[in-house]
N, C-alpha and C positions, 0 to 999 in steps of 0.2 A: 254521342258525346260523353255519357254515364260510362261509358265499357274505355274510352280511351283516357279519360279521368283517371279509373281506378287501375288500366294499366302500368300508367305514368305515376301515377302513387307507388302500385306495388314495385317496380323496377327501382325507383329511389328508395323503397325500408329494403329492398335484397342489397342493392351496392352499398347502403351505409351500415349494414349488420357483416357484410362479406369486407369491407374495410376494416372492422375494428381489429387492434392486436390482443394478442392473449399470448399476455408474457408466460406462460405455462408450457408451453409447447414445444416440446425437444429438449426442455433444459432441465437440467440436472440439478437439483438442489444442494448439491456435496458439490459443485461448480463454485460456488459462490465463494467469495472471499474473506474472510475474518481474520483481522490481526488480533488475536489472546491478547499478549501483552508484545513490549520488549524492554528487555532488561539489559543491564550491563551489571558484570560484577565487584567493578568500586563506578562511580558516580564523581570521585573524585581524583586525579590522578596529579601526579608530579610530574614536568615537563619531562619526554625521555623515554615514560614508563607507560603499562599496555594496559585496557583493558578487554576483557572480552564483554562482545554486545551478541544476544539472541535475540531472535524473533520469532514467537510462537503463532502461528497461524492456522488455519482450517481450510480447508480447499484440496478440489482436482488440480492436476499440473501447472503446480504454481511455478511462476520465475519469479528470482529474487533479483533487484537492484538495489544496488547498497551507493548514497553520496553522502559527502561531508564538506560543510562548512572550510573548519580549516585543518589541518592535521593530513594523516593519513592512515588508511589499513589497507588490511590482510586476509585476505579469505575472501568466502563466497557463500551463496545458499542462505540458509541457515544462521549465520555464526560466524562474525569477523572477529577481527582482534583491531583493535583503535590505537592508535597512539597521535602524538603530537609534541613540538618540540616547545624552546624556552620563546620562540616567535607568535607561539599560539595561547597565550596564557590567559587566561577567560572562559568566559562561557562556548564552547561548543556545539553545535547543531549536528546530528546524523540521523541520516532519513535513513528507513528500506520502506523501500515501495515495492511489491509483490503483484503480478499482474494474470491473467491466465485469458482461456478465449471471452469471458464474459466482462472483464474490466482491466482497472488496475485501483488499487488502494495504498497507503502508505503514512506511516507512522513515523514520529520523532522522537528523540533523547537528547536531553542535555547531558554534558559532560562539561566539566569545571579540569581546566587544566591548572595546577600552579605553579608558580619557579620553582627550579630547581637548586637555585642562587638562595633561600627565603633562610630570613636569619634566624 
């Protein structure tokens, strides 16, 4: 009965030791995903008018997705160009979100559109 006890013991510490993950394992550390910063080069803009927005990040074969609130752009990757008309005046939202085989992450900016009408 001692010998089938310590069977049945050792066969449950092999399956719960051969279960555990060990996130280290094939992966890549330069995988991983970091957004630096992103910037835009005015923060403020007149309805009409562009800015350009970067996204500085760190990672293996990143994809970029770029959304906005309200407005629109131009480009891809890296580095769009924003704009937005006299219908969007306010505060603005643009995400990129960045994604590759191990996730995806994603960061925002405000942008301040104002009339173009302002006295």
């Amino acid at each position: 009965m001692k010998t089938l006890s310590l069977i049945l013991i050792s066969f449950v510490i092999i399956i719960s030791v051969s279960c555990q993950k060990n996130d280290d394992i094939g992966e890549n550390t330069t995988d991983k995903i970091t957004i630096d910063s992103l910037v835009a080069n005015y923060y403020t803009v007149i309805a009409w008018d562009t800015t350009t927005i970067t996204c500085y990040a760190t990672g293996d074969s990143l994809i970029y997705g770029w959304e906005c609130d309200h407005g629109n752009f131009n480009g891809s990757g890296t580095q769009i160009r924003y704009a937005a008309g006299e219908c969007c005046v306010g505060i603005n939202t643009i995400t990129c979100s960045i994604s590759n085989r191990l996730g995806i992450v994603s960061e925002s900016i405000k942008i301040e559109v104002t009339s173009y009408f302002q006295k």
